[in-house]
One Martini backbone bead per residue (centre of mass of N, CA, C, O) as a GRO file, in nm:
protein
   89
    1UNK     BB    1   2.445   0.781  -0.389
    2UNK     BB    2   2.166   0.603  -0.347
    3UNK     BB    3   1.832   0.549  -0.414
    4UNK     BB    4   1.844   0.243  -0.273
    5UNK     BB    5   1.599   0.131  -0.056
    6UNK     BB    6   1.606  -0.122   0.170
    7UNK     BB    7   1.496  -0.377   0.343
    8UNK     BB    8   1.534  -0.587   0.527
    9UNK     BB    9   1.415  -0.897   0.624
   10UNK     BB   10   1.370  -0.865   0.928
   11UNK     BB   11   1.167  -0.596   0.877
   12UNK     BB   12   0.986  -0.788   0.690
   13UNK     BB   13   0.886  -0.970   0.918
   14UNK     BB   14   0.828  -0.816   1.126
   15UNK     BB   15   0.557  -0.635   0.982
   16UNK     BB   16   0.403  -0.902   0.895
   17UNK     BB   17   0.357  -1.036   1.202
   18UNK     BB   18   0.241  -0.760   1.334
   19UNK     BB   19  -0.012  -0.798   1.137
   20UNK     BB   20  -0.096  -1.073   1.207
   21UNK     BB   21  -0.144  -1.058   1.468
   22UNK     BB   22  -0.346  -0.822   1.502
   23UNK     BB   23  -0.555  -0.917   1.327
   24UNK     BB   24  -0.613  -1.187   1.464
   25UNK     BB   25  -0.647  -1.045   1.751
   26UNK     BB   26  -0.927  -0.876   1.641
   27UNK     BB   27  -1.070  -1.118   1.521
   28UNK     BB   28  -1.130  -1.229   1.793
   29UNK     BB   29  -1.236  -1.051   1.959
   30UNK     BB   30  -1.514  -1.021   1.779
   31UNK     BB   31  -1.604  -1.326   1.816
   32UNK     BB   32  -1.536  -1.317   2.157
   33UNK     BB   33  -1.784  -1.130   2.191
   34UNK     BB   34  -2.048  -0.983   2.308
   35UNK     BB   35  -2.283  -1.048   2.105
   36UNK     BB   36  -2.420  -0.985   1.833
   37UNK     BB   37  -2.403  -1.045   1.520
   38UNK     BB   38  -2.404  -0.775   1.399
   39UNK     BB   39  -2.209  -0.623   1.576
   40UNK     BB   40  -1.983  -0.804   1.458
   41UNK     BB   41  -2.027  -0.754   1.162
   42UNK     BB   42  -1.957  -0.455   1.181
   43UNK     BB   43  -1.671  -0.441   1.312
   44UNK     BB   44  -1.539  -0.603   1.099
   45UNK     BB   45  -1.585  -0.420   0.857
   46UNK     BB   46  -1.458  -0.156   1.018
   47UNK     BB   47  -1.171  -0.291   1.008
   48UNK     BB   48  -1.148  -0.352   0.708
   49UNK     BB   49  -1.185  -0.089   0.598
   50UNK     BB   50  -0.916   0.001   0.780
   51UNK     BB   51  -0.733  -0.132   0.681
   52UNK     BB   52  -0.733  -0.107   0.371
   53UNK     BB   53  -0.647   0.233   0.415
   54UNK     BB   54  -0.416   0.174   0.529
   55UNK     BB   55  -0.290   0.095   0.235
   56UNK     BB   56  -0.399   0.312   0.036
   57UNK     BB   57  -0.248   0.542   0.200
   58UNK     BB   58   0.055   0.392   0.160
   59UNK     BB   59   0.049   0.410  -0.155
   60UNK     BB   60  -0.012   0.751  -0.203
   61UNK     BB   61   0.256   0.809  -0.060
   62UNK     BB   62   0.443   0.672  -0.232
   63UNK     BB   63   0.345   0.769  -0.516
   64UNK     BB   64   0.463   1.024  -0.472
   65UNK     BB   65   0.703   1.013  -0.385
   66UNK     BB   66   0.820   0.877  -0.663
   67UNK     BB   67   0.747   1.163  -0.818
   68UNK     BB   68   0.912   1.336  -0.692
   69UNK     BB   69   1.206   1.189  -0.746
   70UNK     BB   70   1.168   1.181  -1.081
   71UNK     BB   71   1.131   1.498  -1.074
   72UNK     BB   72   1.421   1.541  -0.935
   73UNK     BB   73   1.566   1.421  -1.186
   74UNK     BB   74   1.532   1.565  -1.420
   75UNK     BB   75   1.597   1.825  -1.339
   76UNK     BB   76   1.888   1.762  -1.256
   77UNK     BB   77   1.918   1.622  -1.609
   78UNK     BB   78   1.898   1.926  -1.673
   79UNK     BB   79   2.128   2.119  -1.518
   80UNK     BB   80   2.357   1.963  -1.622
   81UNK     BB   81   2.310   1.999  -1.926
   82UNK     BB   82   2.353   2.314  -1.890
   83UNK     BB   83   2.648   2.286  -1.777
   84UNK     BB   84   2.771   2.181  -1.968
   85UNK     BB   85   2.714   2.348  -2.228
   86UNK     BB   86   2.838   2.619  -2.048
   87UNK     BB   87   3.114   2.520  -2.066
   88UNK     BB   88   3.449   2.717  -2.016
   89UNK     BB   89   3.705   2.532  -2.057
   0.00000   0.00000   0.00000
């Protein structure tokens, strides 16, 4: 079985788009709202504050999984090595 576990490009291109419309799409009703310039300026702050951090704790996520994945590559060619050792055929 394979480590290596790849995103299809369709499923890479649809993730990709339905960023980029969700973002435009929040950033246009933002402009569009009415009310004064700060609070249009509040929300987009909140808005991009909000993006980023959810990027940020998708990284997170994966260097953690990445470490643990790694993690257990070392243990698993730890006890193969002692069981070769200890091979008694």
């Amino acid at each position: 079985m394979s480590d290596n576990h790849q995103n299809t490009a369709a499923f890479s291109f649809l993730a990709w788009i339905s960023f980029a419309i969700s973002s435009l799409g929040t950033l246009a009703g933002i402009i569009y709202l009415e009310g004064d310039l700060w609070m249009k300026g509040f929300l987009a702050m909140g808005y991009l504050f909000s993006l980023t951090s959810c990027f940020t704790v998708a990284k997170v996520v994966r260097d953690k999984h990445e470490a643990e994945k790694f993690a257990h590559k070392i243990e698993k060619a730890k006890q193969n090595k002692i069981l070769k050792d200890y091979d008694l055929d």
